[in-house]
N, C-alpha and C positions, 0 to 999 in steps of 0.2 A: 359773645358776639359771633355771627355767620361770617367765618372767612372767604368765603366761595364766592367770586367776584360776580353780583349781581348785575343785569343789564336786562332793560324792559321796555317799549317805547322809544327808543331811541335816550334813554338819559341809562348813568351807572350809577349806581349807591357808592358816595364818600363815608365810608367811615368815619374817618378824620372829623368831620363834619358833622357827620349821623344827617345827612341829606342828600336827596338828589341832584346830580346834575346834567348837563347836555352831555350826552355822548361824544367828544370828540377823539382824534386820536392819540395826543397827547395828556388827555385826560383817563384813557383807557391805559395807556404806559403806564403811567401815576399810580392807577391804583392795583394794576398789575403788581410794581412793585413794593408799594406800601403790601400788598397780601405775602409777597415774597418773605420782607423786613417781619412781617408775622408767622407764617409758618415754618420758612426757613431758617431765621435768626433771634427767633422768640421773644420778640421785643412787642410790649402793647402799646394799643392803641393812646392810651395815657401819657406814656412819653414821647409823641412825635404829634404833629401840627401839619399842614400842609400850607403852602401859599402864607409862608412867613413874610413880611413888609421889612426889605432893608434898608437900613437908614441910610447910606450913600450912597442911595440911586444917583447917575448921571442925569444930566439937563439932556432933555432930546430923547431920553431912554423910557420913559414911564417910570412908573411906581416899578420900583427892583422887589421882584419877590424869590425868594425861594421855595423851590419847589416840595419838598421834605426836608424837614427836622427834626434828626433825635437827639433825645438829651439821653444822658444816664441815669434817670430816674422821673419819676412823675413830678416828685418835689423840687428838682432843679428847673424841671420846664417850667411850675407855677411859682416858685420863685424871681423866675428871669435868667437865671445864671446861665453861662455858657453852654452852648451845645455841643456832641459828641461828633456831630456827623450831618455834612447836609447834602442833598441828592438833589440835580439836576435832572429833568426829562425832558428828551424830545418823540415827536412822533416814528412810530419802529421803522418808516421806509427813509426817514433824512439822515444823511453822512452827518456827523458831528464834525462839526467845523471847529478848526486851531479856536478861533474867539468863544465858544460856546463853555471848552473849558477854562479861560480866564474871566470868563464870567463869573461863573460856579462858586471859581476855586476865590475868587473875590468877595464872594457871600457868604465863605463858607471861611477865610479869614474874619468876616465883621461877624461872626458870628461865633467864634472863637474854636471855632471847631477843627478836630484832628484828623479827622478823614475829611474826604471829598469825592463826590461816585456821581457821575455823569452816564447817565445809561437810553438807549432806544428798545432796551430789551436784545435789540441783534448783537451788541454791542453794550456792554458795560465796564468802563473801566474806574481804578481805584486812584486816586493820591496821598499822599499824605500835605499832609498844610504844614507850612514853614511860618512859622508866628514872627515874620519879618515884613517887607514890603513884597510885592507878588515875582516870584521869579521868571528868569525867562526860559525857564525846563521845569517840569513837571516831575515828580517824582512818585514814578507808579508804583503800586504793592499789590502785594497778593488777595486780600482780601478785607473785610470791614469785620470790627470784630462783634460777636452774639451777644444777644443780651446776658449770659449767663457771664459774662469775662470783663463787658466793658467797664464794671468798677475796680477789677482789679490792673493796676497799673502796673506792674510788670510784666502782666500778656498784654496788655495793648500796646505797649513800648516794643517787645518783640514782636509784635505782628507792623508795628511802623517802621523795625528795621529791616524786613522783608519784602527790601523795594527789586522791584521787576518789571520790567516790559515783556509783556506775553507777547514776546517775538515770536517772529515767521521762522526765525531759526529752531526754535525748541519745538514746534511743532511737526514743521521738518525732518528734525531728527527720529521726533519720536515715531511718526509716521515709517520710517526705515526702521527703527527699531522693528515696528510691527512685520517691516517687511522680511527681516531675516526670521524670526519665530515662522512663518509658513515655509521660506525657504530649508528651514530647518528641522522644521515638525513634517513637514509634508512632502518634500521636496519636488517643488514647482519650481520650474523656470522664474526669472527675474517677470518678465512680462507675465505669467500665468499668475505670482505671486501679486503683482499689482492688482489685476482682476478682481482679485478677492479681496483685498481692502478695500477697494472701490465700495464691493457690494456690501460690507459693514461700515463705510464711511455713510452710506445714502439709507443703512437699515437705523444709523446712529441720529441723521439727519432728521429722518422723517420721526421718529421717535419722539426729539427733544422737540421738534415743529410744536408736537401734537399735546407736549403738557405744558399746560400756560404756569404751572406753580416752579418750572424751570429744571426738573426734576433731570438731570442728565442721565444718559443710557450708560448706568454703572454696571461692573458684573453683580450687585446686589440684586440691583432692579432686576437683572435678567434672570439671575436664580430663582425670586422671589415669581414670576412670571411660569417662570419654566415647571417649578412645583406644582404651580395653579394646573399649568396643562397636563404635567403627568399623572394629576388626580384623575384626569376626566377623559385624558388621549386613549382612544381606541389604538389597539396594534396596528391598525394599518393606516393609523394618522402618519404625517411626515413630523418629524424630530420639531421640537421647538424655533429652534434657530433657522431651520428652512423654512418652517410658515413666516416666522418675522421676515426673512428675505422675499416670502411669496407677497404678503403683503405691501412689502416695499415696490415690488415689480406691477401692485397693481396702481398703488400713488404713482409712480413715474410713466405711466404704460404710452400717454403720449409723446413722451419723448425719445422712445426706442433705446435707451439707455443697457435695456436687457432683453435679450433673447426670450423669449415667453417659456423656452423650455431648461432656460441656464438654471443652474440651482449653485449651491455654497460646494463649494468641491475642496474645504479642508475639513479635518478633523475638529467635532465638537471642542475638544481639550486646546486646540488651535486658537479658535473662534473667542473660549472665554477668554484668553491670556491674549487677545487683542483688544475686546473690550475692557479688560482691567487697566492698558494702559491707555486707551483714549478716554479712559471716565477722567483726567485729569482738566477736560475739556468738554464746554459745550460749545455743540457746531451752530446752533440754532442762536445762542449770545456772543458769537465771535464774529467779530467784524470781516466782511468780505475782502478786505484788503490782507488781513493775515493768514483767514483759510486760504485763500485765492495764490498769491504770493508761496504759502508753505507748500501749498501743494503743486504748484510749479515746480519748487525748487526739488523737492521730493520726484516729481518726473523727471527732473535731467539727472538728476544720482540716478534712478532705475534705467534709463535708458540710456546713459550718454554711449553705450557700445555700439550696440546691433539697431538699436534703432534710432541714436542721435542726428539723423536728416531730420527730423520730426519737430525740432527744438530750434528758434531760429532765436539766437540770443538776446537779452532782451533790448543790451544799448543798442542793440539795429532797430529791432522793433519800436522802441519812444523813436529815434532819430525819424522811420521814417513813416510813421504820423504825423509828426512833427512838420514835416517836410511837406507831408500833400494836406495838411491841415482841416480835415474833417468836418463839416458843419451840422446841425442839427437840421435831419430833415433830407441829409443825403444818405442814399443807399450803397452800403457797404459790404464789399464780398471776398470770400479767397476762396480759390478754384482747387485750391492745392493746402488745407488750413492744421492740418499735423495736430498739435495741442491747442488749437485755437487763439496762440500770441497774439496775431494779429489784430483780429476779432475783441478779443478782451479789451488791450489798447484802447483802439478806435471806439469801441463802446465806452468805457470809462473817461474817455479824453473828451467825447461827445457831453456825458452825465456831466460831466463836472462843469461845462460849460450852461447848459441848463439848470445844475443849481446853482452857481454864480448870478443865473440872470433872477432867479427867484428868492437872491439872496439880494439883490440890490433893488429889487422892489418891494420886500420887507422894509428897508432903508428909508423906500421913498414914502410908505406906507408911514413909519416913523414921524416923517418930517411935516408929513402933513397932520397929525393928531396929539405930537407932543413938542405944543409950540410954547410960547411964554405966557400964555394966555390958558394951555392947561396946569403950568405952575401955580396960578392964583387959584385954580377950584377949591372945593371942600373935594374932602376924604370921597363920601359918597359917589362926588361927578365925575371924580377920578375912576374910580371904579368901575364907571359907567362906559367912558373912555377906554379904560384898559382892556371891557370885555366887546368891543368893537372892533381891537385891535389883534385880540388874541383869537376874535371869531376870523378876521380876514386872512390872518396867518394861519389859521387851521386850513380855510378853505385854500390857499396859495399852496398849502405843504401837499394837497392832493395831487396837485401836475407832477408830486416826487414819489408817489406811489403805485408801484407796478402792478398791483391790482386794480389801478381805477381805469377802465375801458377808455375813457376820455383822456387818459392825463399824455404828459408831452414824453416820461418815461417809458408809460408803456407802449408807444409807437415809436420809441426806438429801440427798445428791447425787441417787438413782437414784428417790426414793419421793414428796421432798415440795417439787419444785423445777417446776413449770409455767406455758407463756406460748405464745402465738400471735403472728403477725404477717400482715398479707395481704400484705405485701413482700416478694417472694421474697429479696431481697437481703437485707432488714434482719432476715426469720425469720436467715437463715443467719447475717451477721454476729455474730446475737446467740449462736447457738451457740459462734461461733470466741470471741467475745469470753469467752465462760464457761471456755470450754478454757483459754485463757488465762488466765485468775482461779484455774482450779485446779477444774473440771468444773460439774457440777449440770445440763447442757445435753441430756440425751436425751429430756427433758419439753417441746422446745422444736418447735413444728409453724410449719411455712407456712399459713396458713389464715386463713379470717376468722374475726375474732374474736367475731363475734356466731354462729358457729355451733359447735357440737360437735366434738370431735375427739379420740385417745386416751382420756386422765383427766379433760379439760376436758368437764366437765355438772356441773346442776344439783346444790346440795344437797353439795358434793366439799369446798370450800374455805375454810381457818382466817381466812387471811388474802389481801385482793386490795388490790393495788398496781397503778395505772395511770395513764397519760396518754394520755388517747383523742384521735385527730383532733377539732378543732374546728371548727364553721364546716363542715362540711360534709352535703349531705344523702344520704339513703335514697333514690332514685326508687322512686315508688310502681308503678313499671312492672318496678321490678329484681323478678324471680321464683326463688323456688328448683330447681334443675334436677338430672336426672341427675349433671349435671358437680361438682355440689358433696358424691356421694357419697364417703365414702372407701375405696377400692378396693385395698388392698392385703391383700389375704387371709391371706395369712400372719401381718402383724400384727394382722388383728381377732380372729386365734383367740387372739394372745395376749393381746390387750386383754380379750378374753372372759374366758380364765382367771382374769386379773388382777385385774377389775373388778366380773365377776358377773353377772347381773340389772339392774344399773345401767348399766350401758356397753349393753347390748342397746336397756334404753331410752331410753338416751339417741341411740342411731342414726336413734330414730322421731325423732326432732325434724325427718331430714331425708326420710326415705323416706316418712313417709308426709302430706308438705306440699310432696311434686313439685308444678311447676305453681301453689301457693303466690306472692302476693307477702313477701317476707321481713319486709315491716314486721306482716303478721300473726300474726308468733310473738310480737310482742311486745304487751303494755297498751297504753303509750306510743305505741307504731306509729301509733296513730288520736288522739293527742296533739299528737303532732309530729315532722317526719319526721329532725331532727337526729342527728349520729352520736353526740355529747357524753349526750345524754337515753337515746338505746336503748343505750349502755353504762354508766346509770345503772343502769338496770335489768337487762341482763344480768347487772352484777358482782351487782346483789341475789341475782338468781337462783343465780349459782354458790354464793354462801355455804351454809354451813353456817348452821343457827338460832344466834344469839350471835357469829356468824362478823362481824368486821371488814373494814371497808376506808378506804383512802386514794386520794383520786382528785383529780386537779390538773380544773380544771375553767374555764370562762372566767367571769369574774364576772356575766356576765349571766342567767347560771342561777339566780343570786338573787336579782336583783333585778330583772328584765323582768316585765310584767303580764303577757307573753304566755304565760310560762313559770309562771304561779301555779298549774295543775296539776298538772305534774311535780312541786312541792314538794310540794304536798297527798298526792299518790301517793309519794313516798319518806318522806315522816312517817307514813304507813299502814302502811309495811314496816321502818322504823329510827329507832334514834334518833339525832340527830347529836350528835356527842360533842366536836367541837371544828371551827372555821373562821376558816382562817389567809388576812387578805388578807395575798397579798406584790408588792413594786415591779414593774411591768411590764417593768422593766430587765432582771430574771434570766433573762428569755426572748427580748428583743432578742438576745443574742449567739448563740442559734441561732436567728435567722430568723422567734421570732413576733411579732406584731403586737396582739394582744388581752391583755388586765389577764386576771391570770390569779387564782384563789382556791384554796388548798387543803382541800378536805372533806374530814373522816371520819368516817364513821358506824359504828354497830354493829346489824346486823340483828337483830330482836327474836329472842330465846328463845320457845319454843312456848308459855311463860306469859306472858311478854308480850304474845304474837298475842294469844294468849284474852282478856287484859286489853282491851289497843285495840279490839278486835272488840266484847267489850261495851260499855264505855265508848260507842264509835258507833252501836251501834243504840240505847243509851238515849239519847243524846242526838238519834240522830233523831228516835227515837217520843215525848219529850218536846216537842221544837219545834216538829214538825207538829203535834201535841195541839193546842200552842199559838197555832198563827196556823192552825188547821180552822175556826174557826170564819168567819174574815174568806177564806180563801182556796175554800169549796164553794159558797156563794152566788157567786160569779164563775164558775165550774167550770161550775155548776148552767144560771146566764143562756146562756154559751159554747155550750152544748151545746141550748140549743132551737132546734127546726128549723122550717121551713112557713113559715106564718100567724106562731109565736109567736116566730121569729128575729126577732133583734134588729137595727137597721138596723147598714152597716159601718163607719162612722164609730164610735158606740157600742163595736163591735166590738173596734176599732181600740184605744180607751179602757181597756175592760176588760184586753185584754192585755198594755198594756203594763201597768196595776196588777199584775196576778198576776205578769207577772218583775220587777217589784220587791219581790214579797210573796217570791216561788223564791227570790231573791238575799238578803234579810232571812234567813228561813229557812236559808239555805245556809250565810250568815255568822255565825248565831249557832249553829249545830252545831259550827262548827268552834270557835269562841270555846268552847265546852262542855268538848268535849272535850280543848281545851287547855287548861281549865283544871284538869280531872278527870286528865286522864295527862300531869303538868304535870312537867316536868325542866329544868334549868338547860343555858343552848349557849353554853359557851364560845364569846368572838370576841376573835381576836387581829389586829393590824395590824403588819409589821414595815416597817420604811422600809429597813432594808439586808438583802441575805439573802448575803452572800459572794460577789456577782458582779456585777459593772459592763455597762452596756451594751457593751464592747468586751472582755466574758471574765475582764477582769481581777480578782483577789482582793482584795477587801474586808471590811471588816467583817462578821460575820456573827450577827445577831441570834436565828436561829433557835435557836442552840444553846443557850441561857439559858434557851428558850422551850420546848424539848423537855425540859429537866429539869424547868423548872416544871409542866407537864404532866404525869409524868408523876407526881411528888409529887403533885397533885392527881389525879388518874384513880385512883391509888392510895387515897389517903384516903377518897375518893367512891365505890371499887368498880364503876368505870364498866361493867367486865368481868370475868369470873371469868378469870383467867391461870391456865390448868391447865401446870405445872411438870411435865415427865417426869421425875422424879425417878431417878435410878439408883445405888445402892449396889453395892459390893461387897464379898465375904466372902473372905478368903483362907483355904486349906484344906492342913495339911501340908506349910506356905512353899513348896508348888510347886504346885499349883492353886490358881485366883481366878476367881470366878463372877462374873457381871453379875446383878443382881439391881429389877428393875426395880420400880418403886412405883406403886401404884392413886391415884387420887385421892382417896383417905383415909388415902393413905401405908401401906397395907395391902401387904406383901413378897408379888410373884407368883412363881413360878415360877425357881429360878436358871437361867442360862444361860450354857455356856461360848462364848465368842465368838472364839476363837484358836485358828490351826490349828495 
């Protein structure tokens, strides 16, 4: 038989079967890995079935099938007797949901079988079956065992007591593991040393991407590779391992990930003895939540020193998502985004809520096809039913695929995911670390973050999330230059298309304040020259009117006299909507030193401006009214000249009266107007927030504190949370429109979103 996974016409050849069928993308997983189960584990086609009929299907559920069945031999399958192993598939772009494995693991009980593998291909994990009633913990293991073993029962008993979760810690680790062999072989810096795994994590990536038989990037493979090219490499080819990295730099080339002229800067003998220990792993079948996760944790071990501001822990990070609550459909930015925490977050806090909503219209999709009326069919109308049902849920699983131009994922990966960073290392990091999470990273620039760049201006954004360097200042000498334009022509046209009128003018911000000190783009700039204060105001700037933010901030922005203007100036532009002190400890384990506070405000609505605006001028021209009379007799004296000036001393007298009459004046405007546009500011204090001075997991009080928030924000309408509402219509059980909702829930336009 041809194992090479056939597809022609839009249908793939079933083996199993010996016939063709529709292409979909869960039928392409299937036989992806029925080819696996053949080449990799050498089991035939004779012992395994696909789309087995379980007998204890649920009412409401359809016909329960399972998706692969092996037995341990041919003669057990045509017998009937128990199977060895049964395999669920989903399509490669859907998160496997908690129920998808007690589904399985349910089929894979009535079926009597000792394994259980649940896999999207990105993600394949193992169980073993507990021949009891269905537990409520799963028990992972290493692997399913080969055909060559699974008759002999005591390697399959040992391979069942070789339970594990392919934790984020072991990955983790091993990852440093790799990282001391460079530190050690080569001796790079901690950060240089990163570098270079990066550039064998993305040569390892792209590799596994590119074989569909799952072939991981072992040092076998690479030797086996490496021979090929030294038969045929000219001397003045480059080494094996730098073409695999050239080639890797041309897969990635759109996301600026590599320098065009960066190359592998350790030693070949380096190189292998990192590949030998990441073959224990493929990155292309491991779930984005343990690449993503390990490889965090793995950045804050490499950095928590010298460059732990970079790292904003993560119980702050959930908390303060949580807190400004994110919808599908708003635009999300950090000006200042280090490893991209924030970013990540918000992005997966968003995904998850859009597979929720296309997990609950599966449901509905359910309830209308498998009613009591398809209990009575025959076998056959069942069938007929089922593939109406598994055609809409094919088409439905498209809005969870990032490659489908239409779907609801990829406009929030591609549309409403952006951050900066001035670290060239840490912009890049933060891309790789997205990639890892599972995308949203092509929003992600090298740049400062008080200046402009693609999507990042003025007036753009729902939501901002940041942790700005603290403690550091602007020189009043730094000027903006040529060098800060951005020069790649190609993308400004597309930024043009993209953006409009907006993106043109947002470029004057730099062209035409050449020669410019930078601190006079900003209010603040002539306030004070701190980086903490003018990313106060830039994020104002970026928002949107009503637009939100969350910004970690050192507690002295609230409470220094020096700093009482900044406040007066962000109570002119927002209201604060809640201020959480938290333990100084949460920020010792990456390296800071200052009490740190979390602020959130809400930028005023354009009725709001209007309000405060008036509000301040009445309560100017009221208070002046009221101390004119004692403050132009002093004016009046000041201002005679000659003969009729007044001696200096006198002088002296008077003015200091009039700045204590300014300062009255000034204090009772503000008192005015606080009391006129008068709103309640939550302050909360937590003593534990989940993390110890030495990293360690703790108590974690925010999270009590984010739901009480958000029940209050809610009850008090802190914010209008505009909901993208999306319906859909199914039409002749084989077309299903997306049907998106106005914010009066008014049906626009349907739309077909699957190709």
């Amino acid at each position: 038989m041809e194992n090479t996974l056939q597809i022609k016409d839009n249908k793939i050849f079933a083996p199993l079967l010996d016939k063709w069928l529709v292409l979909k993308p869960e039928e392409k997983v299937r036989q992806q890995y029925i080819q696996r189960l053949i080449e990799n584990y050498g089991f035939s086609p004779d012992q395994m079935a696909q789309e087995v009929k379980v007998s204890n299907s649920q009412r409401g559920q359809g016909r329960a099938m399972a998706d692969i069945v092996i037995w341990k031999s041919k003669e057990d399958k045509n017998e009937g007797n128990h199977a060895a192993i049964v395999v669920e598939c989903k399509a490669e772009h859907l998160t496997i949901r908690e129920e998808d494995y007690f589904q399985g693991y349910n089929y894979a009980s009535w079926a009597g079988a000792d394994f259980f593998v649940t896999t999207n291909l990105k993600e394949t994990r193992i169980f073993r079956v507990i021949k009891v009633k269905i537990p409520k913990r799963l028990d992972e293991v290493v692997d399913i065992p080969t055909a060559s073993i699974i008759n002999n029962a005591k390697k399959v008993d040992a391979l069942l007591k070789q339970t594990k979760a392919f934790t984020r810690d072991e990955f983790s680790k091993l990852l440093f593991k790799c990282h001391n062999i460079i530190r050690n072989n080569d001796k790079l810096s901690p950060e240089a040393a990163f570098d270079e795994i990066s550039k064998i994590l993305f040569i390892k990536i792209r590799y596994e991407r590119e074989n569909s038989n799952a072939q991981v990037f072992s040092l076998e493979e690479f030797k086996k590779g490496k021979a090929y090219d030294d038969k045929y490499r000219a001397s003045t080819d480059l080494p094996f391992y730098q073409k695999l990295f050239e080639n890797t730099k041309k897969e990635f080339k759109d996301d600026d990930l590599f320098d065009p002229n960066e190359s592998i800067r350790i030693r070949e003998n380096s190189f292998e003895a990192i590949v030998k220990e990441l073959e224990t792993y493929n990155l292309s079948t491991t779930s984005d939540d343990v690449k993503g996760i390990a490889f965090e944790q793995f950045l804050g071990r490499t950095f928590r020193g010298e460059l732990g501001q970079f790292f904003t822990p993560r119980t702050i990070v959930d908390f303060m998502v949580d807190v400004l609550d994110p919808q599908e459909g708003e635009i999300v930015c950090d000006p200042c985004c280090g490893s991209g925490g924030f970013l990540i977050k918000a992005f997966e806090y968003v995904r998850a809520k859009i597979e929720e909503d296309i997990h609950q219209e599966k449901e509905k999709i359910k309830e209308k096809y498998y009613t009591a009326e398809y209990e009575k069919l025959s076998e056959k109308k069942k069938e007929e039913v089922d593939e109406v049902v598994n055609d809409l849920f094919a088409k439905l699983n498209q809005e969870l695929d990032i490659n489908n131009p239409k779907s609801r994922l990829r406009v929030l990966s591609y549309e409403c995911i952006f951050g900066t960073d001035a670290n060239p290392r840490m912009s890049r990091t933060a891309k790789m670390n997205m990639i890892m999470h599972g995308d949203g990273h092509g929003g992600v620039h090298h740049n400062d973050g008080l200046l402009n760049v693609n999507g990042i201006f003025d007036n753009r954004f729902d939501v901002i999330l940041t942790n700005p360097p603290f403690g550091a200042r602007v020189e009043k000498s730094l000027k903006i230059t040529e060098a800060d334009k951005y020069k790649d022509a190609d993308r400004i046209v597309k930024y043009k298309k993209r953006y409009g009128k907006e993106y043109e003018n947002a470029l004057k911000q730099i062209s035409d304040n050449i020669g410019k000190p930078l601190l006079s783009l900003y209010k603040t700039g002539s306030m004070s020259t701190l980086t903490e204060v003018l990313f106060i105001e830039r994020c104002l700037n970026l928002l949107k009117p009503g637009g939100r933010i969350g910004i970690v901030l050192p507690e002295g922005v609230l409470n220094n006299s020096n700093l009482q203007k900044i406040r007066d100036f962000v109570e002119s532009k927002a209201k604060i909507v809640l201020i959480t002190s938290i333990p100084q400890d949460v920020f010792i384990a990456s390296g800071a030193t200052v009490k740190p506070s979390l602020l959130f405000f809400k930028k005023f609505t354009e009725e709001e401006a209007k309000t405060y605006k008036k509000v301040a001028l009445k309560a100017k021209k009221d208070i002046e009214a009221k101390y004119q009379p004692q403050i132009a007799p002093i004016k009046s004296k000041l201002a005679l000249r000659g003969k009729e000036a007044l001696p200096a001393d006198e002088k002296k007298e008077l003015r200091t009266e009039l700045k204590v009459l300014q300062q009255t004046v000034e204090t009772e405007i503000k008192a005015q107007i606080k009391e006129q546009f008068n709103y309640e500011i939550p302050i909360a204090e937590v003593e534990k927030a989940g993390i110890s001075t030495t990293g360690a997991k703790i108590d974690n009080e925010l999270e009590p504190l984010a739901k009480e928030f958000t029940a209050y924000r809610v009850s008090n309408e802190l914010w209008e949370n505009i909901i993208n509402k999306v319906e859909y219509q199914i039409v002749d059980d084989s077309t299903i429109y997306r049907i998106p909702l106005s914010e009066n829930n008014k049906a626009q336009e349907p739309e077909i979103f699957y190709n």
